[in-house]
N, C-alpha and C positions, 0 to 999 in steps of 0.2 A: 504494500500500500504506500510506503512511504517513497518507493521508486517513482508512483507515477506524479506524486506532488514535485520530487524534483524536476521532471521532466517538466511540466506542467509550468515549474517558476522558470525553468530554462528560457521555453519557448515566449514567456509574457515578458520575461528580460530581451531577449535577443527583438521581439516586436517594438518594444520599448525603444531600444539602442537603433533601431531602423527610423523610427517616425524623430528621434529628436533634431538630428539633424534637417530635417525638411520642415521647419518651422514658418508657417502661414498664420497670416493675421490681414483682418479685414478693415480699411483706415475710412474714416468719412472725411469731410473737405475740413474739418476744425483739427485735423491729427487725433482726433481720439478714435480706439476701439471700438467696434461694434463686433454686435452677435454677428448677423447672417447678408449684410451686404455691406459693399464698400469699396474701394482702392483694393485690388487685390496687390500686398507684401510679400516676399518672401525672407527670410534670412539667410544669408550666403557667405563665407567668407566672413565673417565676424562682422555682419554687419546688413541691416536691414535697407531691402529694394524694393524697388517697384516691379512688374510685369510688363514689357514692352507686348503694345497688341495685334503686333507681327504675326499674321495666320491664327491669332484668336478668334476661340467659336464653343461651340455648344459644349465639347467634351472636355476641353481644357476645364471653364467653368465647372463641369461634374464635378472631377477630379480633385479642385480647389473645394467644394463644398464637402464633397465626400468624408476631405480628407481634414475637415475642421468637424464632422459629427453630425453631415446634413444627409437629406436622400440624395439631392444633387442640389442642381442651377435651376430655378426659374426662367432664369434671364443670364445673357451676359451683354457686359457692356466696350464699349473700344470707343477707344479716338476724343472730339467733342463731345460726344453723352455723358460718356463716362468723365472729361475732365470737367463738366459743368454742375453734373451730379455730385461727384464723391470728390474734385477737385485733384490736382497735380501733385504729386511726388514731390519729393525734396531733395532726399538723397539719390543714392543712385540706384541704375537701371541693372537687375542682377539676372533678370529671364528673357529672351525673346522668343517668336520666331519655333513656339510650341507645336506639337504636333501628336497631341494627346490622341490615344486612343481609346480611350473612355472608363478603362479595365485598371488603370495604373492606382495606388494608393498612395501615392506622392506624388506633386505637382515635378518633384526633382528627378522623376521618374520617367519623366515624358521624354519620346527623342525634341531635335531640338534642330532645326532648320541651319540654315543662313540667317544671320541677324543683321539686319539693314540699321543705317544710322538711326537711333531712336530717339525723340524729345519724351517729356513727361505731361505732352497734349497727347502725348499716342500711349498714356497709363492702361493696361484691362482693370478690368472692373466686374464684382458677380452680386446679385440676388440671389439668394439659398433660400430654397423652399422651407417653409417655417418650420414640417414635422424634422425630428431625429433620426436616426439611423433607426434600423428595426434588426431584430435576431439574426434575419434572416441577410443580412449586407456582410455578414461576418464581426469579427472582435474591432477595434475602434483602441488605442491606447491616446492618453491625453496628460501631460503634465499638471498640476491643480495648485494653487499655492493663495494660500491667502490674503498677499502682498500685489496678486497680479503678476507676479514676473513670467516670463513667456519660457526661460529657461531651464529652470529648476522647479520642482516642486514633488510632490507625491505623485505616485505613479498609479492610475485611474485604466480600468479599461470598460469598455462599452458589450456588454451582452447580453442577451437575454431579456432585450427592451429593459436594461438599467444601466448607470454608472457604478464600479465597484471598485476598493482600493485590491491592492495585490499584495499581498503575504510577505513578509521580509524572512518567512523561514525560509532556509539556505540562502 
């Protein structure tokens, strides 16, 4: 019995150490956070960007919602919509030029075109449909910290239509 709980923390660690580095966050035009639409960010390289919306479309969008805890994309946005809506970037440009195939669990997972010169008027942008993941999308890991910080925190996974912490035995 106690072999398959190792296995079991193995695999929600090594899922864990998979999803940290693909760090997405959704910006609105004031820089703050939101839930399920906004500026789509990613973190790269020590350091958060924007999404150039080079070849942005429906499944990049999934991909980013999927992979913050949503069913997918209502919507996505590019170019003037999207910088009028959720407004421009700041720093810099760390994605272009995506070419998601809709299956992927990280945005950092997508192949990745030619990237043409990019401003932060060509920022992507997504509406995530309001429900949650459901059982049936698979497990879901998510860092949780009381502070907000997007890096660290307690290690959460998503199943069985709930959020749940993960065991620190072994």
């Amino acid at each position: 019995m106690m072999e398959g709980y190792t296995i079991l923390s193995l695999l929600l660690c090594l899922s864990a150490a998979s999803a940290i580095p693909s760090l997405v966050r959704l910006v609105e035009s004031d820089g703050s956070t939101i839930t399920n639409q906004g500026r789509v960010e990613v973190y790269a390289n020590g350091q958060w960007g924007t999404v150039c919306d080079d070849d942005w479309g429906q499944n990049d969008a999934d991909v980013v919602c999927r992979e913050l805890g949503f069913t997918g994309a209502s919507s996505f946005m590019s170019g003037f919509t999207n910088f009028k809506t959720f407004g421009p970037g700041s720093e810099r440009i760390n994605l272009g030029s995506l070419k998601c195939e809709g299956d992927e669990t990280s945005i950092l997972n997508c192949p990745m075109g030619v990237r043409s010169k990019c401003s932060h008027f060509e920022d992507a942008g997504v509406i995530c449909n309001e429900g949650s993941i459901g059982a049936s999308s698979g497990p879901v890991v998510r860092l949780a910290s009381s502070d907000g910080s997007t890096n660290q925190g307690r290690v959460e996974v998503y199943a069985n239509g709930q959020w749940g912490t993960v065991c620190d035995y072994d």
